[in-house]
C-alpha positions as a printed NumPy array, in Angstrom:
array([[203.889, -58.337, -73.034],
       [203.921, -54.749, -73.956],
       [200.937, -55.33 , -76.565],
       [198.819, -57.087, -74.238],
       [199.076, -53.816, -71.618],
       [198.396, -51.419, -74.698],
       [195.047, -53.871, -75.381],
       [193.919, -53.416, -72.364],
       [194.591, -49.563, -72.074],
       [192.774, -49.265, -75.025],
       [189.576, -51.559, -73.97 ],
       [190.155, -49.283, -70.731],
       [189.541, -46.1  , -72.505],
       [186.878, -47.166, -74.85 ],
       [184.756, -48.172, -72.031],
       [185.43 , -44.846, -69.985],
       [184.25 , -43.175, -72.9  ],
       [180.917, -44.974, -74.042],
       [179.918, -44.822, -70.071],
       [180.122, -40.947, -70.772],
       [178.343, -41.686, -73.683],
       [175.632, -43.845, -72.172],
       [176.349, -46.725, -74.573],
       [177.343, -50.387, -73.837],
       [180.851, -50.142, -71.506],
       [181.614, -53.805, -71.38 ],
       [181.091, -54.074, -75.607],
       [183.356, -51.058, -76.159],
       [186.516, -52.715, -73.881],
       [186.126, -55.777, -75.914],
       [186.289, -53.684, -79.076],
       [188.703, -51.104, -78.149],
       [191.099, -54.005, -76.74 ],
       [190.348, -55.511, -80.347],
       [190.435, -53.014, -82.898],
       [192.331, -50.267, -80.633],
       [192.453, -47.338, -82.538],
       [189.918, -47.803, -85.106],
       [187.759, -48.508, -82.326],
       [188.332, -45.664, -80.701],
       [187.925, -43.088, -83.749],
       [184.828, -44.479, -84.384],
       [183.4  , -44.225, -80.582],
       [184.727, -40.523, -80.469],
       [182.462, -39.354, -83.799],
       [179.141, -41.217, -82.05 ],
       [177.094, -39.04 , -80.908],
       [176.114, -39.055, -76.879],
       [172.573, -41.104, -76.685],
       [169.532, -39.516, -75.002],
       [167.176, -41.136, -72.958],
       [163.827, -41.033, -74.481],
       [160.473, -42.897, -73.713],
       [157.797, -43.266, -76.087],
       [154.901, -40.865, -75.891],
       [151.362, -41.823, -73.875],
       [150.015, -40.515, -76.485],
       [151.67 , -41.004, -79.912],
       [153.728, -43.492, -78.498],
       [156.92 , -41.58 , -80.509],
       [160.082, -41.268, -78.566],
       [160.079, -38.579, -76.534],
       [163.28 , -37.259, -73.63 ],
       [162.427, -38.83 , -70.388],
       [162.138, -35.264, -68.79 ],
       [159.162, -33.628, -71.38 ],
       [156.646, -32.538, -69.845],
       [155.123, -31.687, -73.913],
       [155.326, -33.911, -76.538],
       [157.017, -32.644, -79.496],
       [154.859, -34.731, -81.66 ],
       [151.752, -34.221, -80.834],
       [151.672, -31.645, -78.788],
       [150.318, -33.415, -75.817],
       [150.734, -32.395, -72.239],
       [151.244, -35.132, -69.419],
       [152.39 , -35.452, -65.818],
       [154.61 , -37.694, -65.075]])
């Protein structure tokens, strides 16, 4: 009984912290209530993802908030 609660405290915290993360919660409480700590390790060493969009111009991937692109130098309103 005890092992299932530790599971799911582990799935629990894995998911709290890829939200934070902006990854996939649901995929990290599956994997966190499977692989618990290795799981976890691993998901505290990602890095934090950043919402891009590609370029109008360049079409490279570009943060959603640039106003310049970093590639090509472009400037564009949103």
């Amino acid at each position: 009984m005890e092992m299932i609660i530790i599971w799911i405290l582990m799935g629990i915290i894995c998911a709290i912290i890829a939200q934070q993360k902006k990854r996939n919660a649901i995929g990290w409480f599956f994997l966190g209530a499977g692989f618990a700590i290795i799981s976890l390790i691993v998901l505290l060493f990602l890095p934090t993802l950043e919402e891009t969009m590609p370029c109008p111009f360049c079409k490279e991937p570009i943060k959603k908030d640039a106003t310049i692109c970093k590639h090509c130098n472009s400037v564009f309103k949103k």
